[in-house]
N, C-alpha and C positions, 0 to 999 in steps of 0.2 A: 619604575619608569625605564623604556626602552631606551639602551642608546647614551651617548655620553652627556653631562651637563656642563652647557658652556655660560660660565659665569664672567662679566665683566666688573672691573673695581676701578670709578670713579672716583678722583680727591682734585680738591682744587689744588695742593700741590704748591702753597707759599711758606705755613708755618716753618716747615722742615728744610727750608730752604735758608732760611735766617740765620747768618753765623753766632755760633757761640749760643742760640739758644737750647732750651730742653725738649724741644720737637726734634732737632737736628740728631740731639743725643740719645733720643727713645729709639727714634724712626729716621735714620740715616740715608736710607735711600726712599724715604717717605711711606707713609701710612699704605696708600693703594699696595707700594710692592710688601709691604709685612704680609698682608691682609691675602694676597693673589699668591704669593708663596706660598702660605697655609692651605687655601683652597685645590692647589694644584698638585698637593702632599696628598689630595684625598682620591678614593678612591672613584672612579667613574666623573670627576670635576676635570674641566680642562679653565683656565682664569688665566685674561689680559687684562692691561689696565689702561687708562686713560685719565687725561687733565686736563686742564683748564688751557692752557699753553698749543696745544695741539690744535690745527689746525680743525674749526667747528667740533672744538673740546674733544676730541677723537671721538666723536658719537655721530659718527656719520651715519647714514641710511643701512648702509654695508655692514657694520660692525653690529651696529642693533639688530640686524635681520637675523644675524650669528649669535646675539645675546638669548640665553633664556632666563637671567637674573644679573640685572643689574642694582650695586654698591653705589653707595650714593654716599661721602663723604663731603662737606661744604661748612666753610664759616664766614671767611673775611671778603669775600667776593662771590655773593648772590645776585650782585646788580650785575658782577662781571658776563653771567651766559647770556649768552644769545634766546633771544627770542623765539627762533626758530628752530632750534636745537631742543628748548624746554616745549613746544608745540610737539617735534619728534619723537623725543623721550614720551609724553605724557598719549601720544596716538600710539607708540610702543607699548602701552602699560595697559591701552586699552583694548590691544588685541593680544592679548596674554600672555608680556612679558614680566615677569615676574620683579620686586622692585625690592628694596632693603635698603630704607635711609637709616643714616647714623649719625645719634650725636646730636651737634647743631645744624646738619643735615634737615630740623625740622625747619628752617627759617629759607630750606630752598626755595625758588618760585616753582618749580615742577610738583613738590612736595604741596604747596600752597596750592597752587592748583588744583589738582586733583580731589583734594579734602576740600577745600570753596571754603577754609578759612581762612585766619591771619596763621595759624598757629603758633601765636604769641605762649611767653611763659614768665615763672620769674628765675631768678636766677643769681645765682654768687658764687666767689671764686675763695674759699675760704676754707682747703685742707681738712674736710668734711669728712666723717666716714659716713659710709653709706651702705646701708642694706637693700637686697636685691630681691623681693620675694616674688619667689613663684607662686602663680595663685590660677596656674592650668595646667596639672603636671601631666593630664593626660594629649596634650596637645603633642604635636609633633615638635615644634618648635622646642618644647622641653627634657626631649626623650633623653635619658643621661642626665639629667642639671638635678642636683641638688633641689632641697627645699628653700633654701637662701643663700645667697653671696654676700659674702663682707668682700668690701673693697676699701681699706685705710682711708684714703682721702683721695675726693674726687671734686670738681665741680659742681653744685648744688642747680638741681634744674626741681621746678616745685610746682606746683599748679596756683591758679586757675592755669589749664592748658588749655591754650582755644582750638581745641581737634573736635570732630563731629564723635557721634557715641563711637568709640571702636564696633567690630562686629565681635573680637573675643578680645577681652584684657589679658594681658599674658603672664608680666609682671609688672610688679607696684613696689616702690624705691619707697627708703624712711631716708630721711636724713638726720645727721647729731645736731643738727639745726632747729631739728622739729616739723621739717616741712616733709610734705608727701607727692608723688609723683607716678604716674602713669607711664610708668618707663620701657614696657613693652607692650604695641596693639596692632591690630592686625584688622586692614580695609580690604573690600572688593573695591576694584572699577573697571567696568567693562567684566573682560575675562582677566584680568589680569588681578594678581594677588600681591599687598605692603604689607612689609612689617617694619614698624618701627621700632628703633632701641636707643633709648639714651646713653648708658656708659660708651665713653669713648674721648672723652676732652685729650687734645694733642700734648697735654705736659707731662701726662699720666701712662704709664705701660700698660694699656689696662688691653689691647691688643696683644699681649705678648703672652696672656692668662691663658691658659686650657679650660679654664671652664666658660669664659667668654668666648672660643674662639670655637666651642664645642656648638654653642647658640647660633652664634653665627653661620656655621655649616650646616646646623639642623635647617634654620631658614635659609637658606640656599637649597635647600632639597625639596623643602616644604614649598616654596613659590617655583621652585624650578620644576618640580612635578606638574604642576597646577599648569605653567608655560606651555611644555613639551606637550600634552594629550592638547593644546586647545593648538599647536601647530602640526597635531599629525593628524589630517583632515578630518575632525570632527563635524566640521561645519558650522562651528555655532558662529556669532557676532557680536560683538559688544553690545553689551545691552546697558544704556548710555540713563535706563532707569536708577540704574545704581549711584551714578552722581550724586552730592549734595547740592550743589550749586549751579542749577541750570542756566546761570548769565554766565558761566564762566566758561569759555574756549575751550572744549574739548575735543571737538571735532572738526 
């Protein structure tokens, strides 16, 4: 890909703000700047970040024109965005900016959108270890990653996931729970390229990992590529057939 990659890193930006808790103490100056600091350690990455607090969540027209991959972190305030901000985001995505929810990031409305599901799941809080299995290691997304990640204890995220079929499964989480999960998939819509990934819960360091933060940069490349050729005048359009949910506002 010619040219630099400008990644943006969205968090709603309350957890870590909460005194004395263990968001504060993982991620001190919050999740987006862990996460845009790694990014911007990389080579050919340039990464800003934005919240919830900022004026139209700092995602203005301007910033996204400049995004070729946006970071989507979100938990306690999904009703909080604007309407028209998750319109912006989701006509971003469809003309080939490239997107990367995280976490509970799947319960966003933009995120919801876009798939024309609920993406309901189940879930518990229960100091879990959790395995990570790669089960595409040919994909870019995995280039470097191991064949499994242990992570001691995480939040348990499990299926039924109400997501449409992915186009490629990435990875697939076990939990000591017993339960199974869809923990990384990867959508078209329009030109633009998602990849989902569940590890991420705010109590856990799980940000602070090399091999998670290896993932996360691969997909940063991976949709940020896919971005860049569809803004350097290929001429194509969104092709609005790729949707699930044609009641749903995309356009």
């Amino acid at each position: 890909m010619a040219g630099n990659l400008n990644v943006t890193v969205w968090n709603e930006f309350i957890h870590e703000r909460r005194a004395g808790g263990k968001p504060m103490e993982i991620y001190p100056a919050g999740i987006h700047v862990a996460l845009a600091s790694h990014f911007s350690a990389q080579a050919g990455i340039t990464a800003r970040t934005a919240t919830l607090d900022e004026s139209e969540h700092g995602l203005t027209r301007e910033v996204l024109d400049r995004t070729d991959v946006l970071f989507w972190w979100g938990h306690l305030a999904h009703d909080k965005v604007e309407d028209a901000v998750v319109k912006r985001v989701q006509d971003a995505v469809l003309d080939g900016m490239g997107l990367v929810v995280l976490h509970s990031g799947h319960a966003a409305k933009v995120f919801k959108n876009l798939l024309g599901t609920s993406c309901g799941l189940k879930w518990r809080e229960a100091d879990e270890r959790e395995i990570l299995w790669n089960v595409a290691p040919h994909h870019p997304i995995t280039q470097g990653v191991a064949e499994h990640i242990e992570i001691d204890r995480h939040e348990m995220y499990g299926e039924r996931h109400d997501i449409p079929e992915p186009d490629q499964l990435i990875f697939i989480s076990w939990f000591q729970g017993g339960n199974v999960f869809r923990s990384g998939c990867t959508f078209e819509r329009g030109l633009g390229r998602i990849f989902y990934f569940s590890p991420g819960h705010e109590t856990y360091p799980i940000y602070h990992r090399a091999d998670i933060l290896r993932i996360l940069t691969n997909a940063a490349r991976w949709t940020g590529e896919y971005s860049a050729r569809a803004r350097e005048g290929n001429g194509r359009r969104p092709d609005l057939r790729k949707t699930v949910n044609q009641n749903v506002p995309l356009a």
